[in-house]
N, C-alpha and C positions, 0 to 999 in steps of 0.2 A: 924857343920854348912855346908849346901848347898854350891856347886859351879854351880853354874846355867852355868853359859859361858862354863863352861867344860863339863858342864853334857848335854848340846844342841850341843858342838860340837861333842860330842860321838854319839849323837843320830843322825846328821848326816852322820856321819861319817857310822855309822851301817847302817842307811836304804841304802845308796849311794851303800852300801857294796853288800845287802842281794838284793836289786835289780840288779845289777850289775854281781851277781851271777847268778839269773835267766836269764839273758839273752843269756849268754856265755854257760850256761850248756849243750847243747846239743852236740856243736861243740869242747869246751873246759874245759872237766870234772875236768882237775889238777888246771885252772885258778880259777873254781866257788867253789872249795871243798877251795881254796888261800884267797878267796873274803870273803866264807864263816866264814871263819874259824875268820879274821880282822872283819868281822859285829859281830861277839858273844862276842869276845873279847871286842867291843864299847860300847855292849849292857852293859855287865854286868858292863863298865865303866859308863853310864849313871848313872848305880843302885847307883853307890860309890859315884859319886859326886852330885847326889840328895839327897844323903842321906836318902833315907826310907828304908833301909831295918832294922827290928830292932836292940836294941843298941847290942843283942847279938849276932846276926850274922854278925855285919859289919865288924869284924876283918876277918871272911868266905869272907866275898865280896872282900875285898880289896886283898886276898890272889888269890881266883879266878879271879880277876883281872889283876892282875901281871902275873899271873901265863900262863892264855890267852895271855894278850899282848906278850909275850914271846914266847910263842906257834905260835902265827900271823908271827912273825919275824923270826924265827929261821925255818921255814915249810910252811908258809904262804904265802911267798915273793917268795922261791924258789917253790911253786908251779906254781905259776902265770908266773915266768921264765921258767917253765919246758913247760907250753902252747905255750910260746913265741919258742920254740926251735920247740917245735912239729910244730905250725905252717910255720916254715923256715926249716922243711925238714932234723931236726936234731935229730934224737934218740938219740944219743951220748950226745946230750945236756941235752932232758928231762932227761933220767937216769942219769944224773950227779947233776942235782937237785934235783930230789929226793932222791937220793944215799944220796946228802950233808946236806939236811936236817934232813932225818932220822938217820944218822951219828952225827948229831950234837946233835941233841938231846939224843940219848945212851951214848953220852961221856959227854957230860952235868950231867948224871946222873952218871954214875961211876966214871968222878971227876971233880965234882963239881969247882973246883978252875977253871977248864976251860969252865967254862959256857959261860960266856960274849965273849971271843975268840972266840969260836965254833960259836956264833949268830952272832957276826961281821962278820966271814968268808963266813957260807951260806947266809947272806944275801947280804954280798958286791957282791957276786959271783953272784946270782942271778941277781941285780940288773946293776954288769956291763955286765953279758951276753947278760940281754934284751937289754941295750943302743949299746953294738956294734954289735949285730944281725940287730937291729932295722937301723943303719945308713947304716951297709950292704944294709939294703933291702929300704933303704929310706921312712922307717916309723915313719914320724917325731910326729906324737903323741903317739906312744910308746917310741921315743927316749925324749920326752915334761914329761911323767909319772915317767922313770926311772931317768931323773935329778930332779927332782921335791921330789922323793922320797929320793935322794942324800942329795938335799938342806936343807929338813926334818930333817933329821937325823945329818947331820954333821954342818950345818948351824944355824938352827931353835934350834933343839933341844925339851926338855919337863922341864924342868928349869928355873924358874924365867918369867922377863916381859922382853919384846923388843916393845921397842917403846906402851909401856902404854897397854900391852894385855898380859895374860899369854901367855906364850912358846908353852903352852899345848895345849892350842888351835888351833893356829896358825899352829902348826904340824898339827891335827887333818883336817884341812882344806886343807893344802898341799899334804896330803893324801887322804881328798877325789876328789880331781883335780886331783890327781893322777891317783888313779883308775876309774873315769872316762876316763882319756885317756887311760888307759890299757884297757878297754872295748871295747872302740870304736876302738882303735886299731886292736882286734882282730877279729872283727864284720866281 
């Protein structure tokens, strides 16, 4: 069965994303490859919870699914953190986000038990580099994007309903305000 409300907030969530990318590309390559990488991830989320792909590939969908959202989060996030570093005049930072996400992901893959670990770490990292760079430099809608995407994840969540709406959504949403403000932040 369809999830229409999820499968429209994924597809905002992607164009928000895949736009958002274009804009930033020129000036900030690790942000829009960040952005990009969250719109593919939404996209193929659209696929899962519209449901048309046929009945024999949807187990394929929902794997490339997960599999992406995960990708998004664990490299995704610290890229868009690595733009934020570059733009505040920090090398030291962007290579530490990159370092942590490609890190994270090698040892995701050789063990496995510490998958979910390693994606809490680079992304928390990321996310609180952007917010205390971001107060540093008194850019309060990159500092408005990295709580927002805090609230998301540790608040909101993707579980169940709050207040009569999936969780799922309502994340999806939170993220794309999110990256909206990461964009214009870096504009």
């Amino acid at each position: 069965m369809a999830q229409i409300s999820t499968a429209i907030s994924d597809l905002v969530l992607s164009v928000s994303s895949f736009y958002g990318a274009g804009v930033i590309a020129r000036r900030y390559i690790h942000a829009a490859v960040g952005l990009l990488v969250i719109a593919l991830a939404a996209g193929v989320g659209m696929i899962r919870f519209l449901n048309i792909a046929p009945l024999h590939r949807r187990n394929a969908v929902i794997s490339l699914h997960t599999k992406l959202s995960w990708f998004a989060t664990i490299l995704g996030i610290p890229l868009i953190a690595a733009s934020f570093s570059i733009k505040y005049r920090s090398d030291y930072g962007s290579q530490l986000h990159i370092i942590s996400g490609i890190a994270g992901i090698m040892l995701s893959i050789l063990l496995p038990k510490f998958k979910d670990a390693c994606t809490h770490f680079a992304s928390t990292l990321a996310i609180l580099s952007i917010l205390l760079q971001s107060f540093r430099a008194d850019n309060v809608l990159a500092m408005a994007g990295a709580i927002l995407y805090a609230v998301a994840s540790t608040v909101i969540g993707t579980v169940g309903y709050l207040i009569g709406y999936l969780r799922i959504d309502i994340f999806h949403y939170f993220l794309v305000v999110a990256n909206i403000a990461f964009v214009r932040a870096l504009q």
